[in-house]
TORLOSE-227666 format. One record per residue: residue in one letter; x, y, z of N, C-alpha, C in turn. Coordinates in steps of 0.02 Angstrom, whole numbers, plus 50000, padded with zeros to 5 digits. Layout:
aXYZXYZXYZ/...
END
This chain:
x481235000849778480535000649797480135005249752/x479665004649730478805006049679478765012549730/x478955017449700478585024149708477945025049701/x477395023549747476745027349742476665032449714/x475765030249679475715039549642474985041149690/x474775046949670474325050349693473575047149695/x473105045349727472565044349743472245048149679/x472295054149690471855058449625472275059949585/x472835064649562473155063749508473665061449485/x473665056549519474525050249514474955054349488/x475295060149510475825060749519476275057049583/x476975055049571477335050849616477215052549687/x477305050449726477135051149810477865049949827/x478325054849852479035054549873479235059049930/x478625062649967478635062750069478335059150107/x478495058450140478125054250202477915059850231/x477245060450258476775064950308477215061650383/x476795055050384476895050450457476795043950429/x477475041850467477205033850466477225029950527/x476765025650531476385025150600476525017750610/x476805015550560477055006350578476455002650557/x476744997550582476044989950560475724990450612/x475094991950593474264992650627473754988050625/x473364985950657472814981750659472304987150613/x471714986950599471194988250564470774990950614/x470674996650612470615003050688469985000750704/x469164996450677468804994750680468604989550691/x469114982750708468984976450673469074973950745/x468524973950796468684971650873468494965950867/x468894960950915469084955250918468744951050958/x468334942950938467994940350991468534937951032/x468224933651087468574932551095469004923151070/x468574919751000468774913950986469464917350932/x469164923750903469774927550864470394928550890/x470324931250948470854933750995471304926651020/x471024921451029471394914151055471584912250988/x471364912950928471654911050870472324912250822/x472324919150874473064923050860473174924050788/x472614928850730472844927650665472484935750643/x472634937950692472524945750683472914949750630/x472604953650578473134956050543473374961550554/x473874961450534473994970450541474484972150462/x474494979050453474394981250382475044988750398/x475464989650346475734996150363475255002950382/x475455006950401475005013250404475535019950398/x475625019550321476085027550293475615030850269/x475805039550280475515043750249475995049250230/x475585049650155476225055250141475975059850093/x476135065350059476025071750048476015071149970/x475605075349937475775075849857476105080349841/x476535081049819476775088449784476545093449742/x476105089149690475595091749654475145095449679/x474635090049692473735092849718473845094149783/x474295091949835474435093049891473925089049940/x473525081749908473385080249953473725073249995/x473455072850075473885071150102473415063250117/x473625057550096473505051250090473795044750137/x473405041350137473785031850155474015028250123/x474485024750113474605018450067474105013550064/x473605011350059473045007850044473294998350045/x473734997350090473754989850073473194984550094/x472614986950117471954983850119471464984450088/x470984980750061470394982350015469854987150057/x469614990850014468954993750068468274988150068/x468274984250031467824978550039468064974450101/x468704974950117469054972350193468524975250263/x468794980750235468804986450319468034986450302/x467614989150249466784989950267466524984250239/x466474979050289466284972450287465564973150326/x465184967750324464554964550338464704965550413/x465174966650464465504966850536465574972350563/x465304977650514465834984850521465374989150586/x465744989350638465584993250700465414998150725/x465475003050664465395010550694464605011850680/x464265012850706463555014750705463535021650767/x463335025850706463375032450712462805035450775/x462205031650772461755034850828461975032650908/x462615027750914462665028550963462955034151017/x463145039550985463345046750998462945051851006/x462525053151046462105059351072462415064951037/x462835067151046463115072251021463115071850946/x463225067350919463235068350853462505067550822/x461935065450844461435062250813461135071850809/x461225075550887461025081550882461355085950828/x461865084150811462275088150782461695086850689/x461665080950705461235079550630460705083150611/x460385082050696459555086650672459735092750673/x460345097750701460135101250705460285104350597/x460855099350592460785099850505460275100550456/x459855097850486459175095050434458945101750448/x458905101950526458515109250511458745115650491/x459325117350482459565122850438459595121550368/x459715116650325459635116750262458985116650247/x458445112150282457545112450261457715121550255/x457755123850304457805131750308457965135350260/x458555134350259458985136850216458805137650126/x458705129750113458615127250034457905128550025/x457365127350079456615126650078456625120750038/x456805116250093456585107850072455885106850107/x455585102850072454875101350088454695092950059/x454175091250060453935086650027454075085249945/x454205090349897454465090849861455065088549833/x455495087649882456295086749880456345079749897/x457015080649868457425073749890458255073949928/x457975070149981458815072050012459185065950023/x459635066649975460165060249985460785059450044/x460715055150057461535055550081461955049250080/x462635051050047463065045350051463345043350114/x463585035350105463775034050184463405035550251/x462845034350243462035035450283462185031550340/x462615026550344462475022950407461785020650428/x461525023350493460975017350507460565024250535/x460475028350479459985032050463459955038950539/x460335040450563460715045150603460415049850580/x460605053650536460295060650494459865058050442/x459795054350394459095054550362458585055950417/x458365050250468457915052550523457575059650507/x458055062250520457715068850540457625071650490/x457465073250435457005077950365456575071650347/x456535064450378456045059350357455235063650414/x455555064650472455335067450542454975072650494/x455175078250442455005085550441454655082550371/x454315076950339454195077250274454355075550221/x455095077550235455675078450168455735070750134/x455665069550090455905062750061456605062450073/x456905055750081457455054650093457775047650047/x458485045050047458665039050008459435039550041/x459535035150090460285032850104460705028450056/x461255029450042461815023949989462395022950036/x462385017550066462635015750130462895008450110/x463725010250110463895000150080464024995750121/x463904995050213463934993150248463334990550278/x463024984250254462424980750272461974981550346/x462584979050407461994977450450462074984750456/x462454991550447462264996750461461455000150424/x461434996650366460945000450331460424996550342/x460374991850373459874986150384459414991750466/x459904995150492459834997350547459305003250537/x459645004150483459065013050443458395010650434/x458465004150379457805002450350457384999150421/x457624999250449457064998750522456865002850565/x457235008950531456825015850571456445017050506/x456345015750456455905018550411456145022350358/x456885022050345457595027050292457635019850240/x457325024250183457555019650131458185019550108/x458655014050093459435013950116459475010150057/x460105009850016460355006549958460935002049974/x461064997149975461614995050016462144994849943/x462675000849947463175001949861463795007149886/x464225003649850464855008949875464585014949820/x464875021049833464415027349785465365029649759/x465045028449679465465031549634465295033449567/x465885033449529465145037449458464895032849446/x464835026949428464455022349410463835022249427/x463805021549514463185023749554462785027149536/x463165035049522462875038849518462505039749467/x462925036749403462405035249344461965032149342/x461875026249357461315020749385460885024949412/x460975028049457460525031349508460025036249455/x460205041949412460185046449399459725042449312/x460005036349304459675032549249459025029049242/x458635028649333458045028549364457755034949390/x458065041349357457635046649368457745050249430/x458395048949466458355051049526458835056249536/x458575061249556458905067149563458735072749632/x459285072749650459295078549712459185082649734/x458945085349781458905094149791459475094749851/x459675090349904460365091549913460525082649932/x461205083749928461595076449938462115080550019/x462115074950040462415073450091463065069750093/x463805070850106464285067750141464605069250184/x464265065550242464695067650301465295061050343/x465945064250334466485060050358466465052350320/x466565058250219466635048450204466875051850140/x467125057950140467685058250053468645055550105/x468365055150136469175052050186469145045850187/x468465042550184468465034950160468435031450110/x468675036150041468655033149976469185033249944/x469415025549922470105024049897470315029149831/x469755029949789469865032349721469185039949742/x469605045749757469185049849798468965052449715/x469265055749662469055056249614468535053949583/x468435047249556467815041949547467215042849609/x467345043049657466895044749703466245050749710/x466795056249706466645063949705466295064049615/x466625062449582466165059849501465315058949484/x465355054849566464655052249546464035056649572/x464145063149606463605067049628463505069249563/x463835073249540463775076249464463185074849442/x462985068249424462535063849408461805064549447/x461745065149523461315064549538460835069749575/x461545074449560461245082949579460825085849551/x460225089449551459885092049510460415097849497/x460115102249437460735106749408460815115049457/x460385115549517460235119149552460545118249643/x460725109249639460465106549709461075106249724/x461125106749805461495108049838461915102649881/x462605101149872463045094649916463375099249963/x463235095350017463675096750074464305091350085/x464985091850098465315087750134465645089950211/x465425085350247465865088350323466195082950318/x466955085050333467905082650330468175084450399/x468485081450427469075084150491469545087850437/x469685094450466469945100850418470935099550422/x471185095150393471865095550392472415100450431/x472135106450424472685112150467472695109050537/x471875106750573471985104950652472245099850652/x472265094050592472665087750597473405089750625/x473765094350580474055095550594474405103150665/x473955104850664474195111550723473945108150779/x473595103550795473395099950848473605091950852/x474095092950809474455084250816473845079050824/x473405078450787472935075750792472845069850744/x473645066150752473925061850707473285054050727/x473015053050796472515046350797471935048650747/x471865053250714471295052450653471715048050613/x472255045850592472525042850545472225034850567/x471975031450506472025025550528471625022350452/x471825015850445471705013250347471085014150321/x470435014650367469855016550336469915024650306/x470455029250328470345036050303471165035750273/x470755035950196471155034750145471505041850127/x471285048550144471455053750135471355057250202/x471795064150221471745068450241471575077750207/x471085078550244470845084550187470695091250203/x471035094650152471045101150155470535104850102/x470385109850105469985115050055470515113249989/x471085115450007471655116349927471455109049908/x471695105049937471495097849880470565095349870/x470155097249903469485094549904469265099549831/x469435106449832469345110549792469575107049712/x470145104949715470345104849652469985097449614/x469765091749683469225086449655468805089349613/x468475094349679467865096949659467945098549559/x468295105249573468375106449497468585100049428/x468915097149452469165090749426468285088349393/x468055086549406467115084849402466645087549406/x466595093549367466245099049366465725104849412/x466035102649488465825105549565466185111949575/x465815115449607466205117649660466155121249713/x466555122649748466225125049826466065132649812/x465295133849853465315138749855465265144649931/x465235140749988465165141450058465525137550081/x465575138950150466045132750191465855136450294/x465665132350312465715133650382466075129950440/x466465133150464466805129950534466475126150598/x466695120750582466315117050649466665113550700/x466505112250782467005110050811467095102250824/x466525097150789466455093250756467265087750757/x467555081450774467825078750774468755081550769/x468695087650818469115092450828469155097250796/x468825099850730468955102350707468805103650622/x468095103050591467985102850556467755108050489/x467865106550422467345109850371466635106550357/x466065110150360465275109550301465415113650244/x465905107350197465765112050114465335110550082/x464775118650066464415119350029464785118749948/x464395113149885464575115549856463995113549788/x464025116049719463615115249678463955111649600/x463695113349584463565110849512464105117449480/x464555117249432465135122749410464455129949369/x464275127649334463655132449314462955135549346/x463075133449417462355134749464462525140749461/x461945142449500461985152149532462045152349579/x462505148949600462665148149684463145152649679/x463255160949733463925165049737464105162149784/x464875163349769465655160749826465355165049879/x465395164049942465575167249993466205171450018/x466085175450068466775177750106466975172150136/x466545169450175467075163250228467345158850180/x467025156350124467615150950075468325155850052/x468095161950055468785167250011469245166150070/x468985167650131469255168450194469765161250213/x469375156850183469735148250233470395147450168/x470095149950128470695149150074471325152350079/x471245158950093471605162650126472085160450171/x471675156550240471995156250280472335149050251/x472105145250236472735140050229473355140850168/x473155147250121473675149150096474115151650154/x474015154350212474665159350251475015153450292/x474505148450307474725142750334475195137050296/x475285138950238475705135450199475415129150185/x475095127350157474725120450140474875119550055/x475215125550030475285122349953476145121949960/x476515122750017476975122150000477185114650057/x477725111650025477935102550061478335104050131/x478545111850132478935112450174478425111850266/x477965112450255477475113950305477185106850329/x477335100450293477115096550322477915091550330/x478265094550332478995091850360479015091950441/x479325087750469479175088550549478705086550586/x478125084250567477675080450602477915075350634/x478175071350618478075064850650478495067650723/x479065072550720479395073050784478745077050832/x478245078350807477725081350858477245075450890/x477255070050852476875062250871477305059950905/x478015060050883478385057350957478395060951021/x478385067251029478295070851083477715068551124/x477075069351078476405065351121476465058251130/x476935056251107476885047651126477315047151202/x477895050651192478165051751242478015054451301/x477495059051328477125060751364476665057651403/x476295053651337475775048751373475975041851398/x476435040551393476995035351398477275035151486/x477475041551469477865045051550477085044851618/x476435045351560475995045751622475855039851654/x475625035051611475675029451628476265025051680/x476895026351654477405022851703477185025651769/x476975033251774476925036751850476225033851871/x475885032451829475125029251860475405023951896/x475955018851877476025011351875476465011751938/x476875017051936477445017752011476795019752065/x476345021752065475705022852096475315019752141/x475355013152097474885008152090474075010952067/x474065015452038473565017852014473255012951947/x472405012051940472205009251871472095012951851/x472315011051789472075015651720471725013251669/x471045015151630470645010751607470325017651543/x469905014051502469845019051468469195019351441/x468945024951383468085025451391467965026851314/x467575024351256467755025451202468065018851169/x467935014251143468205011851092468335012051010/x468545018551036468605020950957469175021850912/x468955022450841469395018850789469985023650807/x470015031450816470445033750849470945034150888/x470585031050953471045027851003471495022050986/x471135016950956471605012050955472245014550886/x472255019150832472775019450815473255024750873/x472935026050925473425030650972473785025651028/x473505020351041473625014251094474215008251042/x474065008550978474265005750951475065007750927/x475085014150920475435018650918476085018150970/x475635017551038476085019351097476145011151122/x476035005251081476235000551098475904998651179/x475435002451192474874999051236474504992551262/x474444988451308474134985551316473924982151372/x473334977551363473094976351439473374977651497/x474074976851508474254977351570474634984251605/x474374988451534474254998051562473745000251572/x473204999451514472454999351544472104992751542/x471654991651591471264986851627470944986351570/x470504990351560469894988951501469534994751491/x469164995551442468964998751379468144998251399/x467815005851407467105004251387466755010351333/x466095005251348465865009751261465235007851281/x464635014051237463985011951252463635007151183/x464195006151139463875001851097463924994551087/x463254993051086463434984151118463624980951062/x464004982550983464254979350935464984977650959/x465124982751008465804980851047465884979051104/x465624978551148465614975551192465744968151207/x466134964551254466384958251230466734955551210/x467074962051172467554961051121468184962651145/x468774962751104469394966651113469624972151080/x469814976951092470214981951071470744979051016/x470774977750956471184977050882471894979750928/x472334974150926473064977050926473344976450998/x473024978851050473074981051100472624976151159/x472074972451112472004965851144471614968951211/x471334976351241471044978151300470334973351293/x470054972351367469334971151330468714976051343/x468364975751307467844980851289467124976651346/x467054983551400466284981751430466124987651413/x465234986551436464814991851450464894996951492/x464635003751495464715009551533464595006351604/x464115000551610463874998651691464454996751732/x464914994751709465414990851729466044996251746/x466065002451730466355008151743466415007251824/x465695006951876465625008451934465705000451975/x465804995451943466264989351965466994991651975/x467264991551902467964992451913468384998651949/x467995001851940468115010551979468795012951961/x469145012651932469735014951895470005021051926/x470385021951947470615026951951470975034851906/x471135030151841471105034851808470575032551726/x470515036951687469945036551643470115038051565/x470615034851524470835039451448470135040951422/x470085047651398469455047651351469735045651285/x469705041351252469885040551175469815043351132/x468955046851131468715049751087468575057351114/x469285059251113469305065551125468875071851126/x468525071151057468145075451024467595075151059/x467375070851091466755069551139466735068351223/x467335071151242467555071851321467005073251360/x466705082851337466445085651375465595078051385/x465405077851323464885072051327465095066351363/x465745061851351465615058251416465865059351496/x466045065951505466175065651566465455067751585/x465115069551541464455070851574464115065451600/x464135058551554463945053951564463945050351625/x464805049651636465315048351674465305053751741/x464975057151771465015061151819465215056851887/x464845049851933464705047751958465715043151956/x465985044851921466735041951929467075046151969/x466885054351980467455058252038467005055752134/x466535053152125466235046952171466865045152218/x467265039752161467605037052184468335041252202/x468445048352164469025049252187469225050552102/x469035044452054469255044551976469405051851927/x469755051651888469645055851856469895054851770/x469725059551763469755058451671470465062551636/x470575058751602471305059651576470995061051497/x471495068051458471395064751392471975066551339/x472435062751303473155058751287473525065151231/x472875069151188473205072251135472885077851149/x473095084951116473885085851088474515084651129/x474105084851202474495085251274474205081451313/x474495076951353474285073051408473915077951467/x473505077951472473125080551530472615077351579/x472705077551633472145075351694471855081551720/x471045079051686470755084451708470405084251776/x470365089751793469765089151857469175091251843/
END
């Protein structure tokens, strides 16, 4: 068998991180003429480690023109929590940088204008590059001028060849969605002014791993990322970080600040500091990501054991979240309809639909207080405390909320 090489510097790929089996497409929910048609695909899902650059990757046997299709589901403002999390962004960098009318704030992978919104709100000129149509179709109807283009150097040259240049660029949760992360990261270079400032926010690899937080894996996130490998992109294309802040953000996240290699941007303590710490944590050495997968079987095994005791019960179990997350965790544990009832979500692109793999079907939050479930998976972990807030009116019935990783827990 064809030894894989590296995403960024093709050196051979010869550990396995985790391998997670043949997966459905963690996004791709099912009508229901799809679902009677029975021609669902599913795709390996390995990940494994570089020796080199040390970063930690997917085998890519799907196109990303596949997975971010004209269909693609995730629309970002349906998350309260995160839309705040945006403004409250805008408003520390306006702060921070003294963006004004003057400026231009880009951001890649814009979605349906979530965070542009808000510096459009304060003045700030704005321009989304968003390669997912009806998402960006969604922006240009709040008033976010949106480019519908996958962003790589090419882009970025094009972009930068109409005069367009940055005072900061934006990527948030999308250097994990690029097949050729190199070519990608290439193309800010281009559209940075020689002063201006990129942010990327990443789920931070150490919690992937110290929090078995193996359902982030799934084929749209082509990489897993750390400071040691984002760093060495960076430098790779004349960037580099010069700040970095901790956020608690999709369990566990980095905001890397970073610039242009010749700006006058000084390093910080907290970047000296995160470097630090994932040096003590062993992240440049292979020995440290040996053993995972026996920590995914432990949580599979757990959540496994809860379920059979729900079922000796006669207890339902149903779940809240249809997210790309969950279903590589359901998918994982070989889940389906007839462990949980059904799946809800407040976004009506899913609704109707089925759960990829696992075949649950997806209603609205209203339908929560029909079925009354007795028990509740949160999927999207990272956003518990928000929907049990939502969700209050389920301990009503007696219900309560369960949630699967790092540890099976029912909370009260």
């Amino acid at each position: 068998m064809t030894v894989p090489a590296c995403r960024f510097c093709r050196a051979p790929l010869t550990q396995t991180f985790l391998d997670l089996g043949e997966q459905p497409l963690a996004n791709s929910y099912l009508t229901k003429e799809e679902l009677q048609a029975g021609t669902e695909k599913f795709y390996p899902l390995h990940t494994r480690v570089c020796g080199s650059c040390f970063l930690v990757q997917a085998d890519d046997p799907v196109s990303a023109d596949e997975i971010f299709d004209s269909g693609y589901a995730y629309f970002s403002s349906y998350s309260e929590s995160w839309v705040a999390h945006a403004k409250r962004y805008a408003e520390a960098m306006a702060a921070r940088f003294g963006l004004g009318p003057q400026s231009l704030v880009i951001e890649v992978a814009s979605n349906d204008g979530y965070l542009l919104q808000h510096f459009k709100a304060m003045g700030v000129p704005v321009l989304g590059i968003e390669p997912t149509a009806n998402t960006a179709a969604a922006a240009v109807e709040k008033g976010v001028p949106t480019e519908v283009a996958f962003f790589n150097d090419a882009t970025g040259r094009a972009l930068a060849a109409r005069g367009v240049a940055a005072d900061l660029m934006a990527g948030n949760n999308v250097l994990a969605h690029v097949p050729d992360i190199g070519d990608f990261v290439a193309g800010f270079r281009h559209v940075l002014k020689p002063e201006g400032v990129l942010t990327f926010e990443f789920p931070h690899l150490l919690n992937l791993i110290e929090k078995v937080q193996f359902d982030t894996i799934y084929h749209e996130h082509y990489s897993y990322l750390s400071l040691l490998a984002v760093e060495r992109v960076l430098r790779a294309n004349g960037l580099r970080p010069f700040d970095v802040e901790l956020l608690p953000t999709h369990g566990g996240s980095l905001r890397l600040f970073c610039a242009h290699e010749a700006s006058s941007h000084a390093e910080t303590d907290a970047l000296r500091a995160l470097r630090a710490r994932e040096d003590e944590a062993g992240l440049a050495r292979l020995s440290t990501y040996e053993g995972f997968t026996a920590k995914v079987e432990a949580v599979r095994a757990q959540f496994l054991a809860f379920l059979d005791r729900a079922d000796a019960e006669r207890k339902t179990v149903a779940a809240y979240g249809a997210a790309a997350k969950g279903n590589t965790f359901l998918n994982y544990c070989a889940v389906t309809k007839t462990d949980i009832v059904a799946a809800f979500d407040a976004n009506p692109h899913k609704q109707n639909r089925f759960l990829p793999g696992s075949h649950i079907p997806i209603y609205g939050p209203e339908k929560v207080a029909e079925i009354q479930p007795d028990y509740i998976v949160i999927l999207p972990w990272n956003l518990k405390d928000e929907i049990m807030g939502q969700l209050a009116h389920v301990r009503d019935w007696g219900g309560r909320f369960v949630i699967a990783a790092p540890d099976t827990q029912v909370l009260d």
